[in-house]
DRENDO-765595 format. One record per atom (N, C-alpha, C): z, y, x. Coordinates in steps of 0.05 Angstrom, whole numbers, plus 5000, padded with zeros to 4 digits. Layout:
ZYX...
//
This chain:
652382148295654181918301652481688312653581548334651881298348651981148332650381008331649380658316651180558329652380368312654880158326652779938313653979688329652879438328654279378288656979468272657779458255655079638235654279878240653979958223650179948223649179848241646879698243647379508231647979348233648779038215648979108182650479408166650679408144648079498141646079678153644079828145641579538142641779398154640679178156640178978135643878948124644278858099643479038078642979258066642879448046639279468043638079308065635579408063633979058059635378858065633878598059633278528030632878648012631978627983629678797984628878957987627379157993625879038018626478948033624478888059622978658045623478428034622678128031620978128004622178407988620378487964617478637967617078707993614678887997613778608013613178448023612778248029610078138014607478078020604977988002604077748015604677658045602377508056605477348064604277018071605176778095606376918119604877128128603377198154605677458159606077588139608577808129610877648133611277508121613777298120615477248148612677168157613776988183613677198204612677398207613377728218615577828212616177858188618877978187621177748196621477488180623577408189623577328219621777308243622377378272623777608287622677858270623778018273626478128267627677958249630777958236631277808252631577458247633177208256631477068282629377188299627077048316629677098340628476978376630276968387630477218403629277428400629377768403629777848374630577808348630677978326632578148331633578358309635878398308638178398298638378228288641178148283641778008304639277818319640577588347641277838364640477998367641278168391643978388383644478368357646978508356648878288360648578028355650677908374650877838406649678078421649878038442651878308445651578428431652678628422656178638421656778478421660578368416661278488438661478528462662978638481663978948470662379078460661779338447664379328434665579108412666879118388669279098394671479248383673979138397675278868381676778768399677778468397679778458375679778618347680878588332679078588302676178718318674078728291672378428297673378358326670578088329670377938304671977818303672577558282670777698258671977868244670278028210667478058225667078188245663778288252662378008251663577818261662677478266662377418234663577428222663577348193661577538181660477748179658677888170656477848173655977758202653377668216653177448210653877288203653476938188653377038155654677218143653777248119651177328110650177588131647377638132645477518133646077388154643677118165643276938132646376878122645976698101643876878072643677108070643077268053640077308060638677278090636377278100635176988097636376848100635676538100635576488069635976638048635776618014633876788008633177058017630577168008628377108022629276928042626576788062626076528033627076488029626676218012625676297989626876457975626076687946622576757948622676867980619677097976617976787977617776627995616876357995616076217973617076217953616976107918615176317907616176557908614676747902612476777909611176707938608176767944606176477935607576267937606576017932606376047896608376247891606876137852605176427845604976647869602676837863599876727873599976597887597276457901596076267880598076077866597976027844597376197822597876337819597376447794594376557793594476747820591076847827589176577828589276347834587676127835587276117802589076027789588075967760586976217755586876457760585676617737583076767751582576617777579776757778578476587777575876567781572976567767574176167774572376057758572275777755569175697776571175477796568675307812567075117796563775277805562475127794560974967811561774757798560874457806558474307804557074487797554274447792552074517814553174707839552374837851551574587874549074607883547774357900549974407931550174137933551474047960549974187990552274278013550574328037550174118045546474108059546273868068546973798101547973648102549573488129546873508155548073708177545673698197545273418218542973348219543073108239542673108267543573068284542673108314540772838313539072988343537572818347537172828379535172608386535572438420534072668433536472748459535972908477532772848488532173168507529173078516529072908540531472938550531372698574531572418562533872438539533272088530530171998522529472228502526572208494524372038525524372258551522372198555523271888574526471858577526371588599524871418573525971398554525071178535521771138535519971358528516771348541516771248569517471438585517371268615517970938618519270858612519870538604518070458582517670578564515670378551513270308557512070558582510070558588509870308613512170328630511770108649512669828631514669758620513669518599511869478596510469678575507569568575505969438597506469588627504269558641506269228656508069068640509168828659511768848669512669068677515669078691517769098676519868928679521968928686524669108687527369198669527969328676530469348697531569468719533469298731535769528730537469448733539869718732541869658764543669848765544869788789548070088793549569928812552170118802551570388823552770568797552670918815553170988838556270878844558670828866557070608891555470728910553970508931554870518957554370298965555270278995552270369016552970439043550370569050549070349053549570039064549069889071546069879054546169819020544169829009543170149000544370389004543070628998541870699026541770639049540370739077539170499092541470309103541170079115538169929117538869729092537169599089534769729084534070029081531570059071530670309089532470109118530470219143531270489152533370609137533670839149535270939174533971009196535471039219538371129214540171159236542671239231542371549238541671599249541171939251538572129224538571909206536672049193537672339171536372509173537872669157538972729133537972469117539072389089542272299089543072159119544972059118546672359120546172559129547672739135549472869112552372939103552873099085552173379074550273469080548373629068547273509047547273279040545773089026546472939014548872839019549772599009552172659000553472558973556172568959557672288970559472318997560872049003563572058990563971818983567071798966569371768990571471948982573171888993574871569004575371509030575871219035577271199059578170949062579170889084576770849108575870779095573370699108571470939111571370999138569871379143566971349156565871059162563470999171562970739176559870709180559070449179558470319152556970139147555170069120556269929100559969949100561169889086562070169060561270369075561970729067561670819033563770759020562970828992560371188997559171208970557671378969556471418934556371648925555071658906550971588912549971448900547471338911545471588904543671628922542171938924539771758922537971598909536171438893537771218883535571038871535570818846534370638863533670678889532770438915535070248919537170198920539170068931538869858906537469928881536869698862535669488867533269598880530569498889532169308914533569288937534869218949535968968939537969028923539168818904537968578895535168728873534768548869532168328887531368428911529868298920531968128934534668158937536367958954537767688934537267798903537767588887535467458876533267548881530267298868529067338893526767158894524867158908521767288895520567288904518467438897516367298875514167288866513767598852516067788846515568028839518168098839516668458825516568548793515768718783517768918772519669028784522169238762521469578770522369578750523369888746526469948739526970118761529970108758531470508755531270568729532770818718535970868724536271068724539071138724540271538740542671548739542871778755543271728789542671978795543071868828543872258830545272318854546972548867546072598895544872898895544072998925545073298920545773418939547273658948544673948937543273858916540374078916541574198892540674428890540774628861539374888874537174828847535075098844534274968820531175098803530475158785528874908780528274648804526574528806528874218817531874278818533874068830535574128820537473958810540073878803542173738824543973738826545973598843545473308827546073278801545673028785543273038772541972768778539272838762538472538757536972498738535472178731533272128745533171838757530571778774529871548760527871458762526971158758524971118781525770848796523870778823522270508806520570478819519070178809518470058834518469798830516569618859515669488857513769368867512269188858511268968888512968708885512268538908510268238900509368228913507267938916504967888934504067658931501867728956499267898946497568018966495568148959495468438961498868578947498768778941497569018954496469128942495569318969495869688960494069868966494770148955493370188934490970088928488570048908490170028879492869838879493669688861496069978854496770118875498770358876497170538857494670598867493570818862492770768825492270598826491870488795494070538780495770438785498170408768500170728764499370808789500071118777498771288766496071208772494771418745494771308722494471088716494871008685497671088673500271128692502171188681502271568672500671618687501072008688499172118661497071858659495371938639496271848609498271598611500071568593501871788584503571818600504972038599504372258587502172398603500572618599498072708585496572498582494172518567491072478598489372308590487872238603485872508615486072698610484472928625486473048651488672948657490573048675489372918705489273248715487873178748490573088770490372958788492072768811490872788829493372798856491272728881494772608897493072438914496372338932495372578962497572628964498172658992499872539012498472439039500572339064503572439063504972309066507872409052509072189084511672269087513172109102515871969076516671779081518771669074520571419086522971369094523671189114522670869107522170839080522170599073519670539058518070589073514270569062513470639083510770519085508370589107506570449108502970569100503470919098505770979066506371209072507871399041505671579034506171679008504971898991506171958971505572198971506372408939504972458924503572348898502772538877504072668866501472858866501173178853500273128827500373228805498873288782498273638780496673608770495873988757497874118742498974358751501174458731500674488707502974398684501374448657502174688651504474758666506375018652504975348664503075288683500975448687497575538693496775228705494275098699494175288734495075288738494675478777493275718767494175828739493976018750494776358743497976358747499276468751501376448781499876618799501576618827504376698833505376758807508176718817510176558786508676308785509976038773512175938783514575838772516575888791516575578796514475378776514575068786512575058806509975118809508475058811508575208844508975478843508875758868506675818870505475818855502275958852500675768860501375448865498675368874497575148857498075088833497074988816496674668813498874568832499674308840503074248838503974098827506374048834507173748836508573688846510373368860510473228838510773028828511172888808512672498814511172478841513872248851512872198881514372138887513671898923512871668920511471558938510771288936509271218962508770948967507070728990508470488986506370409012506470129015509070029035510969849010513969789022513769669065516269829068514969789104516469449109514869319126515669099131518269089141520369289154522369209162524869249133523569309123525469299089524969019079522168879082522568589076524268339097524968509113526768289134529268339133529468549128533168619114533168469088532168369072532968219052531567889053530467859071529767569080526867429072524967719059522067639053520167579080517567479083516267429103514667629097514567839111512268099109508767979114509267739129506467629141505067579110507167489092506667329071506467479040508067709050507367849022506668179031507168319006505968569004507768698985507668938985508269058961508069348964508869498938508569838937511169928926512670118926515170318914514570568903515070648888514870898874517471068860518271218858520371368849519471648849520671738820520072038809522872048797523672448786525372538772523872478742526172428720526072408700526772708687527372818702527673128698525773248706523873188726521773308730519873258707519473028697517972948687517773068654519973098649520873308622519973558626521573708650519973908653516673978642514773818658512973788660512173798631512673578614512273498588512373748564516273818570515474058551515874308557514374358583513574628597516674788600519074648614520974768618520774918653520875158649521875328677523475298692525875098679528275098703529774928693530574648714531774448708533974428697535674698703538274698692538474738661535974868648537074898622536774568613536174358615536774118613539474008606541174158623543674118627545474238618544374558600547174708592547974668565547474488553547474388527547074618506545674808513544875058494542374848467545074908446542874668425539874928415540975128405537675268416535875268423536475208447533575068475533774858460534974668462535074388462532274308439533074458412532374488380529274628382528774748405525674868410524174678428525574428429523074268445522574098435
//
């Protein structure tokens, strides 16, 4: 004989004492009663069921199905009392918490290795006199290219390179831009004081690079140093006392001729790799040659002192800028810039 939507409905009723009584868990509960009263159960779906019934049983079949529901909606409430005073009951009668048992102790984080090393990097130029200067992310090219001499065809300006912000404005030295150095500080502030003039100016800056040795986002700090006199003697000093700070006074350096738009002459020091001493040829910082980059620098070019209204006849000065990620690297012999960045507290906790 077929299942009628009637005699599904009694089999249904004859068995909810028995269903709600095998019932042990929250988790049971709320399983079965979806499956009865949920919006696929079945009893909801035997009232879809009414076309089936003829138009003289609707009304009683309607009345049965609200009686059930009411009879499901009472052993839902029953088994509910029931599990809440067995959970109860098992709580009082097993084993007693002892309170005597020593507390877990609360873990502490502590300062990332990039915060670690900007904070050395700054203490070290404090020490040596400077100044710290800050300046906003969001730059106009005017002070990220412009003023610091950089032709209009140069290839920094190019988007290979540069993160420009969306604008009305699609060119010319008004051009929002995420700033790709901490130079447009140096800018700033030589247009709000006059000279002497000693800062160091930290922060992030954005270039289109990623490998093991570049980040798209990465920390720089540039320094400058204006007054009369200045010369490379005064460069060359001040960066080795900072590398040997940094690093420890047995650390070998050498500058090399470097181009940069806004210095002349420019140079790069090198320091000695620590993470392989040159000599492993396939170092993935170093590339076997036992030298690696550590910042740019020269003597500021006179047409950067006439964009901000200094007399070049009359003064002098030097610029310098390094990664603060490089410089970590370096410090605690990391292989690849990015683990800096993947917040793996593991790594983080081994340096």
């Amino acid at each position: 004989m077929a299942d009628t939507p009637t005699t599904t409905l009694d089999a249904i009723e004859a068995n909810i004492a028995d269903t709600f009584l095998a019932i042990r868990t929250e988790s049971e509960l709320r399983n079965v009663y979806s499956k009865l009263l949920g919006k696929e159960g079945t009893v909801s779906l035997l009232m879809k069921r009414m076309p089936e019934i003829s138009a003289t049983e609707r009304k009683t079949f309607g009345q049965k199905v609200n009686a059930v529901k009411a009879k499901i909606e009472q052993a839902r409430t029953e088994t509910e009392t029931r599990l809440k005073q067995e959970a109860r009951n098992r709580e009082l009668n097993s084993a007693p918490l002892d309170i005597t048992l020593p507390g877990r102790k609360r873990s502490f984080g502590r300062m990332h290795p990039l915060s670690r090393v900007i904070h050395d990097m700054l203490d070290v130029f404090s020490s040596l006199g400077f100044d710290i200067a800050e300046g906003p992310e969001v730059e106009l090219a005017e002070y990220n290219f412009e003023r610091l001499g950089f032709p209009p065809d140069h290839p920094a300006i190019d988007m290979q390179d540069t993160f420009f912000i969306s604008s009305e404005i699609q060119s010319g030295s008004q051009r929002p831009l995420l700033r790709t150095h901490t130079s447009p500080v140096q800018i700033r502030e030589m247009l709000a004081h006059p000279p002497p003039i000693r800062i160091v100016a930290p922060g992030f800056v954005y270039r289109r690079d990623d490998d093991v040795t570049h980040s798209p986002m990465f920390m720089q700090i540039e320094g400058l140093v204006v007054d009369r006199g200045v010369n490379m003697s005064h460069l060359r000093g001040l960066i080795d006392a900072f590398v040997h700070r940094m690093f420890g006074d047995k650390i070998k350096t050498r500058l090399r001729a470097s181009y940069f738009p806004f210095v002349e002459p420019g140079a790069e020091l090198d320091m000695e790799c620590l993470l392989c001493n040159g000599k492993d040829r396939s170092c993935r910082i170093c590339k076997g040659s036992g030298w690696i980059e550590v910042l740019g620098c020269g003597m500021v070019d006179p047409v950067v002192f006439q964009q901000v209204g200094y007399d070049p006849e009359e003064y002098t000065g030097f610029a310098l800028g390094m990664g603060v990620d490089r410089t970590a690297m370096l410090r605690y012999r990391v292989p690849d810039i990015r683990l800096l960045y993947e917040n793996d507290t593991r790594f983080l906790e081994s340096l």
